[in-house]
C-alpha positions in Angstrom: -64.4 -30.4 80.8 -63.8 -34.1 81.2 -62.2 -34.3 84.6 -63.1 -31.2 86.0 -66.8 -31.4 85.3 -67.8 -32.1 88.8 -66.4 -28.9 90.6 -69.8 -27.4 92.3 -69.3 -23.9 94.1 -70.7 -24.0 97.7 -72.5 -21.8 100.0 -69.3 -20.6 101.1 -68.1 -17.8 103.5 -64.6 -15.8 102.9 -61.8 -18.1 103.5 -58.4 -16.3 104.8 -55.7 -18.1 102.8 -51.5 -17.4 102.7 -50.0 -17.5 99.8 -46.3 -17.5 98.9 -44.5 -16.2 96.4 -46.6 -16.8 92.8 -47.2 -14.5 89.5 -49.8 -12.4 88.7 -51.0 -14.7 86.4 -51.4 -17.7 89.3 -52.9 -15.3 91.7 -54.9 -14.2 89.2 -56.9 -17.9 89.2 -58.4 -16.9 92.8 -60.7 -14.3 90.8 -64.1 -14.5 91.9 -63.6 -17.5 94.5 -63.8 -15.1 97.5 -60.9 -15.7 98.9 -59.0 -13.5 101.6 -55.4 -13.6 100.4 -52.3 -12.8 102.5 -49.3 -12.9 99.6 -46.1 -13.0 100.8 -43.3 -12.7 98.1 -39.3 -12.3 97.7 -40.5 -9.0 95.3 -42.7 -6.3 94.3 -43.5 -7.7 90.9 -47.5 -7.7 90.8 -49.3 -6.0 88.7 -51.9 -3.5 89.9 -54.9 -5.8 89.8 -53.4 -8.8 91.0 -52.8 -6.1 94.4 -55.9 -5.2 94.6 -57.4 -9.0 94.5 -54.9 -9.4 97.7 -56.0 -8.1 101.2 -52.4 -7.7 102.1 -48.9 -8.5 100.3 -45.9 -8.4 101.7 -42.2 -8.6 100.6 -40.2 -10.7 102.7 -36.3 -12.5 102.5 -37.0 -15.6 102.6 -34.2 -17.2 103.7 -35.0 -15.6 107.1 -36.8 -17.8 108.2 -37.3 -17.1 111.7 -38.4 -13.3 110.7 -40.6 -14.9 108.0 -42.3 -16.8 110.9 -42.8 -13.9 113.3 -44.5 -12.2 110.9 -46.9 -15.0 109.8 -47.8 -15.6 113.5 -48.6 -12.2 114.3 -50.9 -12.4 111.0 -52.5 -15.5 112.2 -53.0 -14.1 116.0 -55.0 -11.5 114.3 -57.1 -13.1 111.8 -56.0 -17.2 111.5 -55.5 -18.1 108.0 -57.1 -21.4 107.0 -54.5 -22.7 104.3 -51.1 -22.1 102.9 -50.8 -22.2 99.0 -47.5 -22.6 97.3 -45.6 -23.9 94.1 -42.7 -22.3 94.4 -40.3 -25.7 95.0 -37.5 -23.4 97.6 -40.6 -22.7 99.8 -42.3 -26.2 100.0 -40.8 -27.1 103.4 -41.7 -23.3 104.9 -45.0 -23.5 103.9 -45.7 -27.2 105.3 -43.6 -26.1 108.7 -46.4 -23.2 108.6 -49.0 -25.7 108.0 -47.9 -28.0 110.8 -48.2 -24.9 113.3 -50.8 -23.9 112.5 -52.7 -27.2 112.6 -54.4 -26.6 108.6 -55.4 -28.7 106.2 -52.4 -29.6 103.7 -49.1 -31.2 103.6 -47.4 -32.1 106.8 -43.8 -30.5 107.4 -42.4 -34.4 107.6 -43.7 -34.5 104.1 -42.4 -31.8 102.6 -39.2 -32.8 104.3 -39.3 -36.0 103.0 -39.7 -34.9 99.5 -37.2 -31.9 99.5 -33.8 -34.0 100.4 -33.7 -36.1 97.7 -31.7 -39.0 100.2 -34.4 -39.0 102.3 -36.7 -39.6 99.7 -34.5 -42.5 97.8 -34.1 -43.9 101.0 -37.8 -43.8 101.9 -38.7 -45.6 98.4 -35.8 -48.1 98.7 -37.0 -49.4 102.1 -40.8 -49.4 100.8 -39.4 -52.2 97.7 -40.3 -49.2 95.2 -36.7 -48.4 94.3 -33.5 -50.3 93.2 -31.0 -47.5 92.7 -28.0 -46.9 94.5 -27.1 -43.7 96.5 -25.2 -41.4 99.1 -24.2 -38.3 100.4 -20.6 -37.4 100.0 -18.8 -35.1 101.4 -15.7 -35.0 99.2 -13.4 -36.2 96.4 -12.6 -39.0 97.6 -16.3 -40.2 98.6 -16.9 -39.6 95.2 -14.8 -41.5 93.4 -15.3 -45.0 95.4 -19.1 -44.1 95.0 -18.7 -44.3 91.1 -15.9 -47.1 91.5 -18.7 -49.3 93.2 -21.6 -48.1 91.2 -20.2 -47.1 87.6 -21.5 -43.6 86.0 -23.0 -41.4 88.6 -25.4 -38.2 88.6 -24.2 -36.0 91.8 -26.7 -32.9 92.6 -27.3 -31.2 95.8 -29.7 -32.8 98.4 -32.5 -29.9 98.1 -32.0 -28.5 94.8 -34.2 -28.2 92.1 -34.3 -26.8 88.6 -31.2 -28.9 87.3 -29.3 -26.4 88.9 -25.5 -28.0 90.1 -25.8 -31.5 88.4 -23.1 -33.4 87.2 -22.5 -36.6 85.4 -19.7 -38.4 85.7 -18.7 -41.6 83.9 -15.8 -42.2 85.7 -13.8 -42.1 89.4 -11.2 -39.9 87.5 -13.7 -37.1 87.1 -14.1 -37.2 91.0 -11.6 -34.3 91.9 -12.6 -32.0 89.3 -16.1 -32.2 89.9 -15.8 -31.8 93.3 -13.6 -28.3 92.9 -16.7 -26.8 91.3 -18.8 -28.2 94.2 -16.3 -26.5 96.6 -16.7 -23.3 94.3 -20.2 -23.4 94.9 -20.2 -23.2 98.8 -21.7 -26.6 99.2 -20.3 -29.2 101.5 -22.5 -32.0 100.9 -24.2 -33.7 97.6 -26.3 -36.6 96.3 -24.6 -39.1 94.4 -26.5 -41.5 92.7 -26.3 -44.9 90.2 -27.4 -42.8 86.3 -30.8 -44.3 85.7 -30.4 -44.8 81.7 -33.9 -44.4 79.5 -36.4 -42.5 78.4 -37.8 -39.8 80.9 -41.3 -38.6 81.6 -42.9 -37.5 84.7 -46.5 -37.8 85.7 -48.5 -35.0 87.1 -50.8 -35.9 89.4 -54.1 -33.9 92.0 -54.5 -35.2 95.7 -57.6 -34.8 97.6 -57.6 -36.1 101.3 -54.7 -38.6 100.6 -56.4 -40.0 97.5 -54.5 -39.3 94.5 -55.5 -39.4 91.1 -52.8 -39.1 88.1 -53.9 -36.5 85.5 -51.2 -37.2 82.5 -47.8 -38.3 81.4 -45.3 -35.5 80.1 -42.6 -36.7 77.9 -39.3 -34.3 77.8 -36.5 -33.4 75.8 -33.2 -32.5 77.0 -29.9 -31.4 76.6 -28.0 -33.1 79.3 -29.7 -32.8 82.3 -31.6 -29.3 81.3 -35.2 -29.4 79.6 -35.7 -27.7 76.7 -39.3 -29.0 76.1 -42.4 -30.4 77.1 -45.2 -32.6 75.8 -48.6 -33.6 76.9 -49.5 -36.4 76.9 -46.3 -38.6 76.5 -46.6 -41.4 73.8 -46.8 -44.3 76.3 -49.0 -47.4 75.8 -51.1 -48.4 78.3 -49.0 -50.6 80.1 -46.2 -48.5 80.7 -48.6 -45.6 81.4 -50.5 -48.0 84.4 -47.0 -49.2 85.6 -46.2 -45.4 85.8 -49.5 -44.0 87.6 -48.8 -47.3 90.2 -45.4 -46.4 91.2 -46.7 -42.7 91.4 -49.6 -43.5 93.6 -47.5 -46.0 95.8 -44.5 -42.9 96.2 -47.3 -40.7 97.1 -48.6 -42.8 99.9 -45.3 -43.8 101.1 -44.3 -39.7 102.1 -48.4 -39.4 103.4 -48.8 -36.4 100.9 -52.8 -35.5 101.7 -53.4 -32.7 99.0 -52.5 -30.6 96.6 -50.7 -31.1 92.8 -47.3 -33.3 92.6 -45.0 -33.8 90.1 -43.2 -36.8 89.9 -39.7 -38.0 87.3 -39.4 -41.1 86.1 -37.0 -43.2 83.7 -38.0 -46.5 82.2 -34.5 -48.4 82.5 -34.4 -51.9 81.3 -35.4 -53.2 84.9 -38.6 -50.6 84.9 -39.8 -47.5 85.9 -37.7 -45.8 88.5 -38.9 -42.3 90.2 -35.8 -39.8 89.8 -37.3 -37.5 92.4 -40.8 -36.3 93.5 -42.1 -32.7 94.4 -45.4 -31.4 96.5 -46.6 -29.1 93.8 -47.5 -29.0 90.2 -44.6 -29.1 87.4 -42.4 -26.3 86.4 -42.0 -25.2 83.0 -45.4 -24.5 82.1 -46.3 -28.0 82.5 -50.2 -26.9 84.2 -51.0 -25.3 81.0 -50.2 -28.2 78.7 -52.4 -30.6 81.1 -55.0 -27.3 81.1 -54.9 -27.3 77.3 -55.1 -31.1 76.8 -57.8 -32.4 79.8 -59.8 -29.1 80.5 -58.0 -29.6 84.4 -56.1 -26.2 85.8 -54.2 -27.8 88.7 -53.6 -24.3 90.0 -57.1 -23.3 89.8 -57.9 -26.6 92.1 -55.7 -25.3 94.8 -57.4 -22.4 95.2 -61.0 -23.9 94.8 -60.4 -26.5 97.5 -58.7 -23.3 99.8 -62.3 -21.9 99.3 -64.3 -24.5 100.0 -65.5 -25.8 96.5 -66.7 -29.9 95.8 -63.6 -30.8 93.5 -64.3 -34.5 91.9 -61.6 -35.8 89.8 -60.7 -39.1 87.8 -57.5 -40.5 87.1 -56.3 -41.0 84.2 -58.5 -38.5 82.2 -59.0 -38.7 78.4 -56.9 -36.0 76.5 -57.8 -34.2 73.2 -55.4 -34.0 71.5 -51.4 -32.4 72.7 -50.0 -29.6 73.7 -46.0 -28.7 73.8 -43.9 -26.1 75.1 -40.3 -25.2 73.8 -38.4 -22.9 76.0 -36.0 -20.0 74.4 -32.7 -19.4 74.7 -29.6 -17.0 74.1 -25.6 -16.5 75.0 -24.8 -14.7 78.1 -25.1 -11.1 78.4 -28.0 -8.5 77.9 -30.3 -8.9 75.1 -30.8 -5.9 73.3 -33.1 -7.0 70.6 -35.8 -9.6 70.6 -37.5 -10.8 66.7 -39.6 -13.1 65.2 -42.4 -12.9 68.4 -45.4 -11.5 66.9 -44.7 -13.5 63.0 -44.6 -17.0 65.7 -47.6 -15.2 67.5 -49.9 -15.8 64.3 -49.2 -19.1 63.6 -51.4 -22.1 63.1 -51.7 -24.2 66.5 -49.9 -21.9 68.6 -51.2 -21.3 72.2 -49.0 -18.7 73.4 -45.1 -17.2 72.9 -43.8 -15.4 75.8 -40.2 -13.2 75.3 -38.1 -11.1 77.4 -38.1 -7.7 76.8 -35.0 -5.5 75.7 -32.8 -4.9 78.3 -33.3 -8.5 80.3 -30.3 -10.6 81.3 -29.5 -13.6 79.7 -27.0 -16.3 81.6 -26.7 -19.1 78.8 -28.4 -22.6 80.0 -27.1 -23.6 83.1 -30.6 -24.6 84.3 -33.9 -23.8 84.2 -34.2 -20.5 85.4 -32.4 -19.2 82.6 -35.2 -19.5 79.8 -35.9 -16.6 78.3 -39.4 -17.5 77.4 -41.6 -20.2 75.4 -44.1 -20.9 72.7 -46.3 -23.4 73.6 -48.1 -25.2 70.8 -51.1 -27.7 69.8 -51.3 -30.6 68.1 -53.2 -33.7 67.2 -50.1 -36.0 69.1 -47.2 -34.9 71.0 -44.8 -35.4 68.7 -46.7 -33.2 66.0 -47.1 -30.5 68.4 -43.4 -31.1 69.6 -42.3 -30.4 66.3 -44.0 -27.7 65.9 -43.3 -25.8 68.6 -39.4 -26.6 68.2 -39.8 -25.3 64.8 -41.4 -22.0 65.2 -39.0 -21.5 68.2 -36.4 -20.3 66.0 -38.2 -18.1 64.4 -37.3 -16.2 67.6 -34.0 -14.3 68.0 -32.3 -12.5 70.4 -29.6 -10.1 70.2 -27.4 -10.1 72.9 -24.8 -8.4 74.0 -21.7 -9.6 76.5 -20.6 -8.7 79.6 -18.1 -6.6 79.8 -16.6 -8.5 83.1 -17.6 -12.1 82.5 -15.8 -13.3 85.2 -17.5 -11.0 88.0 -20.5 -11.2 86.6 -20.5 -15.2 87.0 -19.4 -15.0 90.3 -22.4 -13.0 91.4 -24.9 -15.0 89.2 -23.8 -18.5 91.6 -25.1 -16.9 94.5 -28.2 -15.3 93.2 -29.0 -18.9 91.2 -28.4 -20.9 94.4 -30.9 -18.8 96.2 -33.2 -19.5 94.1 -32.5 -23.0 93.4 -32.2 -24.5 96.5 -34.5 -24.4 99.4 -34.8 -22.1 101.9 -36.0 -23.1 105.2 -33.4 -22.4 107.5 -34.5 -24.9 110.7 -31.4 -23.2 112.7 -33.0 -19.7 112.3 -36.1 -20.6 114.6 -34.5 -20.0 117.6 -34.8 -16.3 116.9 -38.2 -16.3 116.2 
């Protein structure tokens, strides 16, 4: 393990930790660490031994907060918890509020603030000389179209969204009104505009221990639009580039005081240099821990919950990687899928890691963003490109049957609302007065 090799277990008694949201599977990487867990989720979906590793799980709405909060105190007046642990990106600010409170280790709530509206955060960089690139929040049609008269083509995407849910691009100040109708449509009142950074996009994963940070690896992307469709570790970046890129990262990371934990930051090289996109206080979506796991031996997820039980982590930046691992996520048109091929053929192929499929019966929405995958195969490979290829390749060897909706137009209506909650973040500061 070349990074990870230093991680010493400690005399150690049980530390009470809170968890929210997470899979089985991430839950799963507190085995054997001694850890009292408190999980609270938005469902039931655990499996039975995942349950059993947890002292307590409850399901909770989210997006109530002040209930949410009630509950956690009473929890902590009974037996104080000791650390919150969360990657779910619409719970980053909740679980550094919680932090704050309860005067634990972690992120600060001004942090996770900072980080979540994406303004705050451009703003934050610009004054710190670490970014060039124009941006506002508008409120309308009109704002709009003098932002992109002033700055040229324009990205516009809510302030605290994530996933590439609601982004547009807009090339020109005609575009303003119509893109500002499906804004409306959406129930938001306010977005991000900002100057389109043109280039090549990676992002850099990085660990933080006590403020220090240390970048792990560069993942390179490709995309349709604004929407991933796949991953590779490590990006094919010469040194240069890659030191320019840890720099900025390390510099971002100081300048919003994040103390600990994974991070996950986007960058595009534009022909004036590396400019962050946006920044998050957890580790990558998209499977992005498992190609760094496959590649440099380090399970960002697993660190979390090492450090939460008391365990000597020692790190180095910049690790060495052998070889690449890739990750290509599947897709299907809207409606139910009724049949699902080709998994178990992909399954025995040379270099691939894993292929994970809905089942019959699951809903598929298209690709709007990037909840609407409908699994992945992740792949190795001596370089990223190779393993790129490959997993591209073998993912259409997997179909899906899929039947429409009978009432598209309902059914779209509903899905806004339900891909909202889940896309944008859910503290709810005005709700605290009822806790």
């Amino acid at each position: 393990m070349p990074a990870a090799e230093g991680m010493k277990p400690m005399t150690r008694r049980s530390s009470r930790i809170l968890v929210l949201n997470g899979t089985s599977r991430l839950l799963m990487k507190a085995e054997g660490l001694g850890l009292d867990i408190v999980n609270l989720r938005s469902d039931s979906n655990l499996d039975e031994k995942t349950r059993l590793l947890c002292s307590a799980v409850h399901v909770v709405d989210f997006s109530r907060t002040g209930e949410v909060l009630e509950l956690v105190r009473g929890m902590h007046r009974d037996q104080p918890f000791e650390r919150v642990i969360c990657h779910a990106e619409s719970l980053q600010v909740l679980a550094a509020f919680i932090t704050d409170e309860f005067d634990l280790p972690g992120n600060s709530f001004h942090t996770a603030r900072l980080l979540s509206d994406k303004y705050a955060l451009r703003s934050r960089l610009r004054s710190r000389g670490l970014s060039r690139a124009a941006s506002a929040v508008i409120a309308d049609g009109e704002q709009l179209a003098e932002f992109i008269s002033v700055n040229g083509p324009t990205v516009v995407k809510p302030r605290n969204g994530s996933g590439s849910w609601g982004v547009h691009f807009l090339n020109s100040a005609n575009e303003a009104g119509t893109v500002w109708d499906a804004v409306t449509a959406a129930g938001l009142k306010e977005m991000l505009a900002e100057v389109l950074l043109v280039g090549p996009e990676i992002s850099v994963e990085a660990f933080s221990i006590d403020g220090r940070h240390y970048p792990l690896s560069v993942t390179t992307k490709e995309k349709n639009g604004f929407i991933e469709l796949g991953h590779a570790v490590p990006a094919p970046l010469g040194h240069e580039d890659s030191q320019a890129c840890y720099g900025l990262v390390q510099s971002l990371l100081d300048a919003v005081d994040l103390r600990w934990g994974a991070s996950h930051t986007e960058i595009i090289f534009t022909s004036d240099g590396p400019e962050v996109v946006e920044s998050h206080s957890r580790r990558g979506g998209g499977h992005i821990n498992e190609l760094v796991r496959l590649v440099y031996g380090i399970d960002m997820e697993e660190l979390m919950f090492q450090l939460a039980a008391g365990d000597e982590v020692s790190l180095q930046a910049a690790p060495h990687a052998q070889g690449a691992a890739a990750i290509r996520f599947l897709t299907a048109p809207a409606g139910t899928v009724c049949e699902v091929r080709g998994v178990e053929e992909v399954s025995g192929q040379e270099g691939v890691s894993e292929v994970e499929a809905v089942s019959s019966g699951h809903p598929s929405h298209g690709l709007r963003w990037s909840g609407d995958y409908l699994g992945h195969v992740i792949t190795r490979a001596d370089t990223a490109d190779a393993a790129m290829e490959r997993a591209t390749r073998l993912s259409r060897l997997i179909e899906f049957d899929v039947h429409a909706p009978a009432d598209k137009e309902s059914a779209e209506k509903d899905l806004v609302q339900q891909t909202m909650r889940e896309a944008l973040d859910m503290f709810d500061i005005t709700s605290l007065s009822s806790a």
